[in-house]
C-alpha positions as CSV (number, residue, x, y, z in Angstrom):
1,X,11.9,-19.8,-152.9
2,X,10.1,-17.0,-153.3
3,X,7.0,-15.5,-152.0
4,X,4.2,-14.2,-154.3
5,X,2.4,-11.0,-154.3
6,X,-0.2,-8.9,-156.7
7,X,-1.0,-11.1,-159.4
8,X,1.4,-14.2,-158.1
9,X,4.3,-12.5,-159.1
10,X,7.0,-13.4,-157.1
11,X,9.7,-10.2,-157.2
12,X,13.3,-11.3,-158.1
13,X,16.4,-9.6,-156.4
14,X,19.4,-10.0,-158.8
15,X,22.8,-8.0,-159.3
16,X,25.3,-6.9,-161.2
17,X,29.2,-6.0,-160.7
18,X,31.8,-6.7,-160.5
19,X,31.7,-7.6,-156.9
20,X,35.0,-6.3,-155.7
21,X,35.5,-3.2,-152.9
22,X,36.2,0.1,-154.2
23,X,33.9,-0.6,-157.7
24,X,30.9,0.0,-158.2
25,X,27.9,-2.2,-158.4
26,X,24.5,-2.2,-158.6
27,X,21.2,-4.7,-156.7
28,X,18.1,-5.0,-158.7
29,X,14.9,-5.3,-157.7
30,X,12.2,-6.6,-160.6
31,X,8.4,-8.0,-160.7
32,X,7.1,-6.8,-157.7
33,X,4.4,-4.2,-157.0
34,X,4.5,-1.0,-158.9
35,X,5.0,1.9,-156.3
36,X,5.6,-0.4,-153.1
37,X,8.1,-0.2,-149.9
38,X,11.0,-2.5,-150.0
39,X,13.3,-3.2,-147.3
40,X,16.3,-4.8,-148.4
41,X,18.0,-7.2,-145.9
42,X,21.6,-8.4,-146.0
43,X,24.2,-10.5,-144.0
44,X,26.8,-12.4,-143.8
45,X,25.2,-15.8,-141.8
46,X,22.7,-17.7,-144.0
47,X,19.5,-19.0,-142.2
48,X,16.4,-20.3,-143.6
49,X,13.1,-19.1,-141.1
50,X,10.3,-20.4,-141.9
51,X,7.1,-18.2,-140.9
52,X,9.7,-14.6,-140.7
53,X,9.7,-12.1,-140.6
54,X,5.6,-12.6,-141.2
55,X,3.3,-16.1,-141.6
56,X,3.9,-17.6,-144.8
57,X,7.5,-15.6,-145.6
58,X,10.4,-17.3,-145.3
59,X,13.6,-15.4,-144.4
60,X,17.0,-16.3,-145.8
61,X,19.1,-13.4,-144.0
62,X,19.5,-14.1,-140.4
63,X,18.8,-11.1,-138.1
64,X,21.1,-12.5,-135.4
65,X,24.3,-13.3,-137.3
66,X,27.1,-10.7,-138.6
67,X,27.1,-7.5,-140.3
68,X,23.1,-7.8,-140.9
69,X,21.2,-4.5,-142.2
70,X,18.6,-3.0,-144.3
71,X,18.5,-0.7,-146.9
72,X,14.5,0.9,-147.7
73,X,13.6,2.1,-151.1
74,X,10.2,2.9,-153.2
75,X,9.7,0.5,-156.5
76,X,9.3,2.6,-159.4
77,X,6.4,1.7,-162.0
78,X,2.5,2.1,-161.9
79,X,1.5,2.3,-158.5
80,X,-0.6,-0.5,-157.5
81,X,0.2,-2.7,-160.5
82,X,1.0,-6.6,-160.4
83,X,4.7,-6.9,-161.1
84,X,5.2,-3.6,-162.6
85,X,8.0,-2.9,-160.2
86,X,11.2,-2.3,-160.4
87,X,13.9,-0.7,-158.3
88,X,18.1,-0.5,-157.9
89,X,20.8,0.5,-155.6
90,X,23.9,1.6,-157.0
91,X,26.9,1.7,-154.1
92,X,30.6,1.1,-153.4
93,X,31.3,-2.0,-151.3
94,X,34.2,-0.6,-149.0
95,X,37.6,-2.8,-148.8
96,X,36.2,-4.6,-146.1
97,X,34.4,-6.7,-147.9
98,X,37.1,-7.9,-149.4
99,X,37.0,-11.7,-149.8
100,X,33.1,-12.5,-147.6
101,X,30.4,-13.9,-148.8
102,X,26.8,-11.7,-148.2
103,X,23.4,-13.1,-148.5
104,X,20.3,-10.5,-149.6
105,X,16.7,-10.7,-149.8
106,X,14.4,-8.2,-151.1
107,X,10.9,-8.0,-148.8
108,X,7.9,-5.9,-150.8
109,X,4.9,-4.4,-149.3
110,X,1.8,-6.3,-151.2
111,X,-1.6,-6.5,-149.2
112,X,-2.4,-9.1,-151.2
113,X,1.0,-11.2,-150.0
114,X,0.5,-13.3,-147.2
115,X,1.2,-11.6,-144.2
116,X,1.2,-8.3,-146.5
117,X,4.5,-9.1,-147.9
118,X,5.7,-10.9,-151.1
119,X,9.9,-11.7,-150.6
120,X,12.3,-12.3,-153.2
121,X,14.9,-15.9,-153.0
122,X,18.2,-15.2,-151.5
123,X,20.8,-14.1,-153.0
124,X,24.4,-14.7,-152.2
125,X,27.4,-12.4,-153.4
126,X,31.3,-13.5,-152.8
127,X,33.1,-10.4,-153.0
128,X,36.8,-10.5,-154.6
129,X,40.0,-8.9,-153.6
């Protein structure tokens, strides 16, 4: 589940592929607030933490298993307005990836978020061969 920001939208992290190294694919960011910081999380170990990385977030990522990162990026639309935002990352999953499963969540500055942040659900990607 979610956590809502600006409005009680709650931001949605989806994807788009295909999800096999050396292609390209893309993550996508949608209804969170126009203009705001987002730092993408990912990993390979699935956790749920209640109360993470802020009081009333809960993390889906965990920060202590494998091959866990972050990737920052600026939402595009209106700044300041209530699920106006939008964002993507286009990359090229390198052949390591080949045949894991990854877990993401997308966590979006929003004073108005518990904690000052609104999150998206997880999402899990199996890559192919």
């Amino acid at each position: 589940q979610g956590t809502a920001g600006t409005g009680g939208y709650v931001p949605e992290l989806g994807a788009s592929g295909p999800f096999r190294p050396g292609r390209s694919m893309q993550w996508r960011i949608s209804g969170g607030l126009g203009g705001a910081q987002v730092t993408l999380v990912f990993g390979r170990t699935p956790r749920e933490l209640a109360d993470s990385p802020v009081t009333g977030v809960t993390s889906y990522v965990d920060p202590a298993g494998s091959f866990y990162g972050t990737f920052s990026l600026v939402l595009g639309g209106p700044p300041g307005v209530a699920g106006a935002g939008t964002g993507s990352v286009t990359l090229v999953p390198p052949a390591g990836h080949s045949g894991t499963t990854e877990y993401l969540q997308a966590l979006i500055v929003d004073p108005a978020a518990p904690g000052g942040l609104s999150a998206t659900r997880a999402l899990r990607i199996r890559w192919g061969d």
